[in-house]
C-alpha positions in Angstrom: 0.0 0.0 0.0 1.3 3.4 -0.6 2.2 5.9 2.1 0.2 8.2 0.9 -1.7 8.8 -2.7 -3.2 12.4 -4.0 -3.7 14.1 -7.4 -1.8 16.9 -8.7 -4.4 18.2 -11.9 -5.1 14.8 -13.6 -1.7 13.0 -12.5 -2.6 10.0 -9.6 0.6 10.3 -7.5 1.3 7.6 -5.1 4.6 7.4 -2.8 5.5 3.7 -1.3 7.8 3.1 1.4 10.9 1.8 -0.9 11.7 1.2 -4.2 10.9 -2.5 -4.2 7.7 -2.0 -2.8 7.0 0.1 -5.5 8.1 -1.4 -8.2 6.4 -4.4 -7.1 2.8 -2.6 -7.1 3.5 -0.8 -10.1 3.9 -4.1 -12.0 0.7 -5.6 -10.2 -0.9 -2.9 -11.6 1.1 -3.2 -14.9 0.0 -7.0 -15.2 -3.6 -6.1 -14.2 -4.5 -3.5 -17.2 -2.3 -5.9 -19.4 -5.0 -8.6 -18.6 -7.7 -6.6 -19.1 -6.7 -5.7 -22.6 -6.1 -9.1 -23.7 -9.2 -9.9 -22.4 -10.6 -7.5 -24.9 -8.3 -7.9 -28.1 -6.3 -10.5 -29.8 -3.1 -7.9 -29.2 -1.6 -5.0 -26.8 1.7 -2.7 -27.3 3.6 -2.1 -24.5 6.8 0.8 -24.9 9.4 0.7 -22.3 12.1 2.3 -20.8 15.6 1.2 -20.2 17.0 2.9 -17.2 18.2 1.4 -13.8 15.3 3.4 -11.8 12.8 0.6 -13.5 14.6 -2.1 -12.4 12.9 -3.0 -9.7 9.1 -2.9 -11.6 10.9 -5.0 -14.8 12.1 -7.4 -12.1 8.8 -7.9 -10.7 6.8 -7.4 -14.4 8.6 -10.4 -15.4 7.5 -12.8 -12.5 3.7 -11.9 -12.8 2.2 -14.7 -13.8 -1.3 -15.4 -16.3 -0.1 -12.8 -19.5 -0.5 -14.2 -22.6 3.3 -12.5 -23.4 2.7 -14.2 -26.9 0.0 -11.4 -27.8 2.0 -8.8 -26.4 4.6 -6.3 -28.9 6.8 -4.8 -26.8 9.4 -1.6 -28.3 11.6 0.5 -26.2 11.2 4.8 -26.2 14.6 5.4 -26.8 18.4 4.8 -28.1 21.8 5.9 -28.7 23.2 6.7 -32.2 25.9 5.1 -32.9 25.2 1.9 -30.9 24.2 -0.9 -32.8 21.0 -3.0 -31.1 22.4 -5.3 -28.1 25.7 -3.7 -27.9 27.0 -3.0 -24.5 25.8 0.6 -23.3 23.3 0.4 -25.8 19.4 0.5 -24.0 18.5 -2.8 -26.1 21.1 -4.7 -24.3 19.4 -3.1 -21.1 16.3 -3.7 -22.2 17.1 -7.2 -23.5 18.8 -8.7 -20.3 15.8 -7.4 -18.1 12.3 -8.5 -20.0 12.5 -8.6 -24.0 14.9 -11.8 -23.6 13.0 -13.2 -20.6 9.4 -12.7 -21.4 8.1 -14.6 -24.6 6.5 -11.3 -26.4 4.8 -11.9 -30.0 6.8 -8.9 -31.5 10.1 -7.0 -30.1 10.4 -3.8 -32.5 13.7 -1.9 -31.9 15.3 0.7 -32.6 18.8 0.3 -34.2 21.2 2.9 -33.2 23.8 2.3 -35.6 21.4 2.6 -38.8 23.4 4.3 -41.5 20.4 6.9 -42.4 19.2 8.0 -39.0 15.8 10.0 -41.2 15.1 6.7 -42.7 15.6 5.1 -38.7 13.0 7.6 -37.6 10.7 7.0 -40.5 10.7 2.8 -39.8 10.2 2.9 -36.5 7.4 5.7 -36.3 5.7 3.5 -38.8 5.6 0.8 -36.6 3.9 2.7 -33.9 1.4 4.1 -36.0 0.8 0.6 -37.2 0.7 -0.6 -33.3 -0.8 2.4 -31.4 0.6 2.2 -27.9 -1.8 0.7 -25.3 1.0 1.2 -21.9 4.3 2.7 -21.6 6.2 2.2 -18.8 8.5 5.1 -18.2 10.7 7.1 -16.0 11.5 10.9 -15.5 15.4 12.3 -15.8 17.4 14.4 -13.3 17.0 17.0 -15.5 12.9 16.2 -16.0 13.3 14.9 -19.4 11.1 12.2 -20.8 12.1 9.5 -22.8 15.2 11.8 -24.2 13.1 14.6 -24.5 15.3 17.1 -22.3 14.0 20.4 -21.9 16.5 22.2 -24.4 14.5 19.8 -27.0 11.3 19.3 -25.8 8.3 20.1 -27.8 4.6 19.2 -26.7 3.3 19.7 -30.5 6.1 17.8 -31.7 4.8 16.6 -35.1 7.4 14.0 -35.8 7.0 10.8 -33.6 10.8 9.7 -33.3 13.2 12.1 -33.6 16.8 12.3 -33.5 18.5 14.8 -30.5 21.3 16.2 -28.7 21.6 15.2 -25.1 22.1 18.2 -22.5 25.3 17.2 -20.1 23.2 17.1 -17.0 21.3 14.3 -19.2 24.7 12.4 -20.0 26.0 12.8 -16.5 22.2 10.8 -15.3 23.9 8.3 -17.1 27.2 8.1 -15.2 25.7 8.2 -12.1 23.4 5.6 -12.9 26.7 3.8 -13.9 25.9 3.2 -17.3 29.0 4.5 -18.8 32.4 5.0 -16.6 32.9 8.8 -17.9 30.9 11.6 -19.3 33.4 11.6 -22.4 32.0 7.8 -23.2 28.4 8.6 -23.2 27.0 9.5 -26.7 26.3 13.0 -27.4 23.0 11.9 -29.5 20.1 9.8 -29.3 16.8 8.8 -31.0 14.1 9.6 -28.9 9.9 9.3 -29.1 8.7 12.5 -29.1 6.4 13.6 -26.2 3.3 13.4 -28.5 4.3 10.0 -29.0 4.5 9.0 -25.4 1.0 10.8 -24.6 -0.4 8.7 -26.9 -0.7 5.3 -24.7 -3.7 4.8 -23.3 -2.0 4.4 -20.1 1.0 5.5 -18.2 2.8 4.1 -15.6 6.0 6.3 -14.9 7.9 5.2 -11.7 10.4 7.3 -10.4 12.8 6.2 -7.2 15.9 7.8 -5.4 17.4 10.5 -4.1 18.7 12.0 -7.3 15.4 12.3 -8.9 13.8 14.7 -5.8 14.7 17.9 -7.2 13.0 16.7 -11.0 9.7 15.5 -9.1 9.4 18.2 -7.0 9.3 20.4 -10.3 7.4 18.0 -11.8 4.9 18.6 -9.7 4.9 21.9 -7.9 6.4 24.4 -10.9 3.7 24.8 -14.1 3.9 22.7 -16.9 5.7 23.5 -19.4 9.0 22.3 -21.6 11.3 23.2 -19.0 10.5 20.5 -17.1 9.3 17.9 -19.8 7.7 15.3 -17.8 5.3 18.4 -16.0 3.2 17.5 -19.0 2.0 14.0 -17.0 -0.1 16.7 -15.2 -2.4 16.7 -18.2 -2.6 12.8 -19.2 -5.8 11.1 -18.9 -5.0 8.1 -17.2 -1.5 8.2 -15.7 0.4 7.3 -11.9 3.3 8.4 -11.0 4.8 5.8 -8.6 7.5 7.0 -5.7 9.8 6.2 -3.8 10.1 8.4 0.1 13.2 8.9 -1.3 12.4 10.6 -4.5 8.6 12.1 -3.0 11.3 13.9 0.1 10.0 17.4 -1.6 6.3 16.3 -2.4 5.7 14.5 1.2 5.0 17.5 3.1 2.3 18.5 1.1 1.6 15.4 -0.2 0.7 13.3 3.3 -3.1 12.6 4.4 
């Protein structure tokens, strides 16, 4: 059960005593809507995220039991150029180690990082998500608020591309050393393909979990500053149907405010 749960505009925020705990109820939830759709379709399209703070829901995702996985496409929001798909540092081989290798999915679409016409790249793959519209993304936020890659030097809210090919702010590149992705800020790639935030609003469903101590400052913008591009993943506030899972960690700026 969550330490406490409120709404900030439309966003259902919920804050949960760890990280594990959360993770785990955000996948019971995940597994729950996922049933429910293939109770009402022969297929659902999930897009993920590949980033350490969902760890601890792909963990517990994977060990849910009753998913027909084998009516399930999966595809991942974004990638490095340059990196080819499974290639260490790349978020494929993330992605790949932690549920598209261990789950038995009808479809994994993903994006290739070392395609040799990055237009054409962007083209294919927002082809394949207008030919699967997205039923539930599962999603994190950035130190820097981004979402997806969408960091606030790039984000557009009436993007009208659907991928889209960008230049990652430092404080975006640095995330990924502390996360302890890459050893040095000089190893990290300096661009990336990216869904665009249209794209991501597009799920039906969102379910964006957001643990640690690094991630306070970005929540507490997220949900105490207006919405707008400067802190990207403000733009929650206006989704139909999404939850923001956190840690006490993460929530340490929302709490006070936040507690019944």
């Amino acid at each position: 059960m969550p330490v406490t749960q409120t709404w900030i505009d439309q966003l259902d925020v919920r804050v949960y005593p760890d990280r594990d705990e959360m993770g785990r109820s955000a996948a019971q939830e995940a597994a729950q809507a996922i049933r429910g759709l293939l109770a009402e379709r022969e297929e659902v399209n999930l897009i993920f995220a590949a980033a350490p703070s969902q760890s601890e829901f792909l963990r517990a995702l994977c060990a849910e039991g009753d998913i027909d996985w084998g009516r399930v496409n999966a595809f991942h929001m974004d990638e490095y150029v340059g990196l080819a798909v499974g290639q260490e540092g790349s978020f494929t081989n993330f992605l790949n180690k932690r549920v598209f290798e261990r789950l038995p999915f009808k479809a994994v679409f993903r994006l290739n990082g070392a395609a040799e016409d990055a237009d054409r790249e962007c083209g294919r793959y927002a082809q394949l998500l207008r030919d699967h519209p997205v039923d539930l993304i599962f999603m994190g936020v950035g130190e820097n608020g981004h979402i997806a890659f969408n960091d606030p030097s790039v984000a557009d809210f009436n993007d009208s591309a659907a991928v889209k090919v960008v230049e990652l702010e430092r404080a975006c590149r640095m995330q990924q050393v502390h996360d302890k992705c890459f050893p040095t800020l000089e190893d990290v790639p300096e661009r990336a393909y990216t869904l665009t935030i249209p794209a991501l609003l597009s799920a039906n469903q969102i379910f964006c979990m957001v643990p640690g101590r690094t991630k306070t400052a970005a929540v507490g913008r997220m949900l105490s500053g207006q919405i707008g591009e400067d802190c990207p993943a403000s733009i929650l506030r206006r989704h139909a149907s999404a939850i923001l899972y956190l840690d006490l960690d993460s929530a340490r700026d929302f709490l006070p405010r936040g507690r019944p």
